[in-house]
C-alpha positions as CSV (number, residue, x, y, z in Angstrom):
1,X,-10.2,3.2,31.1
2,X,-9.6,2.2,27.7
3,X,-13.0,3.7,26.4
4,X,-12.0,6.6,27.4
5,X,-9.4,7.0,25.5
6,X,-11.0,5.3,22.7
7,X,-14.0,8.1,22.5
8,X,-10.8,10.4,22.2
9,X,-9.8,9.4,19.1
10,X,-13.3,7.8,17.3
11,X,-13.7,11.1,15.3
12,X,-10.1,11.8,14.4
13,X,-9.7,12.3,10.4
14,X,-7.6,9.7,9.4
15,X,-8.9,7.0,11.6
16,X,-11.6,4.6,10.1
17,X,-14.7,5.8,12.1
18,X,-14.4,4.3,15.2
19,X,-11.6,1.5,14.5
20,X,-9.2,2.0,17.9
21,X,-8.4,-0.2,20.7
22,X,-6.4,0.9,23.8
23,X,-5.0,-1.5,25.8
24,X,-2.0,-2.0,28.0
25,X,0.8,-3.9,27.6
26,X,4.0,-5.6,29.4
27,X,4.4,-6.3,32.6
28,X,3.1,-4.9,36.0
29,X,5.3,-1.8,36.8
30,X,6.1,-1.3,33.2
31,X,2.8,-1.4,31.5
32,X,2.9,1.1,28.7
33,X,-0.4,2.5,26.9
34,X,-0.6,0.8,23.2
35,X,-3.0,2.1,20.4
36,X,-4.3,0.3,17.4
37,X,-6.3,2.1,15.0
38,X,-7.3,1.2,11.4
39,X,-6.4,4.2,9.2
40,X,-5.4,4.8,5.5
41,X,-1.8,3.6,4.9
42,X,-1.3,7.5,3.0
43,X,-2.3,9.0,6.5
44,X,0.5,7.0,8.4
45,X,2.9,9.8,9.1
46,X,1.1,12.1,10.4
47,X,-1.8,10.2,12.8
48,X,0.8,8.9,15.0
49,X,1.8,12.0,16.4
50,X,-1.7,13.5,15.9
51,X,-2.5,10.1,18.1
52,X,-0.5,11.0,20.8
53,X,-0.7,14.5,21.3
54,X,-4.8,13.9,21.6
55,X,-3.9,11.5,24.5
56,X,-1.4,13.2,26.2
57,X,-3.3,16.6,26.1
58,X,-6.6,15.4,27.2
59,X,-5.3,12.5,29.9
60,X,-1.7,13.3,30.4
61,X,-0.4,9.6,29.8
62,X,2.4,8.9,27.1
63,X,1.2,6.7,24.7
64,X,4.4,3.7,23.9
65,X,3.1,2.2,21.1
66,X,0.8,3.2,18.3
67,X,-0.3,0.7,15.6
68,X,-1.6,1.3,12.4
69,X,-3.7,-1.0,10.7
70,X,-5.0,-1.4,7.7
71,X,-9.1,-1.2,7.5
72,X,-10.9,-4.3,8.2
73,X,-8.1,-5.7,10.3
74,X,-8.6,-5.5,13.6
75,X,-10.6,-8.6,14.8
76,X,-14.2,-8.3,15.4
77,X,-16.5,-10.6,17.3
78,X,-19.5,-12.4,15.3
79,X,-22.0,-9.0,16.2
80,X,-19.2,-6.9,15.3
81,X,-17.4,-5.4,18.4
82,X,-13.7,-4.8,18.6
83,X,-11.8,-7.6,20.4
84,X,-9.6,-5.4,22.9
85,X,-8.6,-8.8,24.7
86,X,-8.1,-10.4,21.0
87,X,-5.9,-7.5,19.7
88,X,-3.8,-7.5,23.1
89,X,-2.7,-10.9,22.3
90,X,-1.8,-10.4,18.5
91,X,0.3,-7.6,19.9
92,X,2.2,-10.0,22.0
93,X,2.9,-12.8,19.7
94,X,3.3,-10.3,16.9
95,X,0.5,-11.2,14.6
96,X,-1.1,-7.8,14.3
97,X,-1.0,-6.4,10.6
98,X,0.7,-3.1,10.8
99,X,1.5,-0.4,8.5
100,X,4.1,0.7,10.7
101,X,5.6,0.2,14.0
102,X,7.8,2.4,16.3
């Protein structure tokens, strides 16, 4: 479950407290895990790996993508809730402001 994986990384240094999404994404059969987390640009090296190694220690799954983000971007529903479903589709069309991407 994505909140799973989510709770994982909440506390990480590095990542804004509690600023991640996980979602999947491509097709069925070839769905990889993506992450987007909003973190300080300066911290961008290191978090990715620090990002997968937390996932594939505690859940054994390969993380494909991580996405950094710069604070305040990922979008937020009016009571201020992450939009999993909102962020997947940025991802797709490309929209999502990253500091990086693999």
């Amino acid at each position: 479950y994505p909140q799973d994986i989510e709770a994982l990384l909440r506390e990480l240094p590095g990542i804004k407290r509690g600023n991640v999404i996980a979602f999947g994404a491509g097709s069925a059969g070839q769905e990889r895990l993506v992450v987007a987390a909003e973190v300080d640009p300066r911290e961008s090296e290191s978090i990715e790996a620090i990002i997968s190694s937390r996932i594939l220690e505690a859940v054994g799954i390969e993380v494909g993508e991580v996405l950094l983000m710069p604070a305040g971007s990922l979008p937020r529903t009016t009571s201020g809730k992450l939009q999993r479903a909102r962020v997947r589709q940025m991802h797709a069309d490309g929209s999502l402001p990253c500091h990086s991407q693999p």
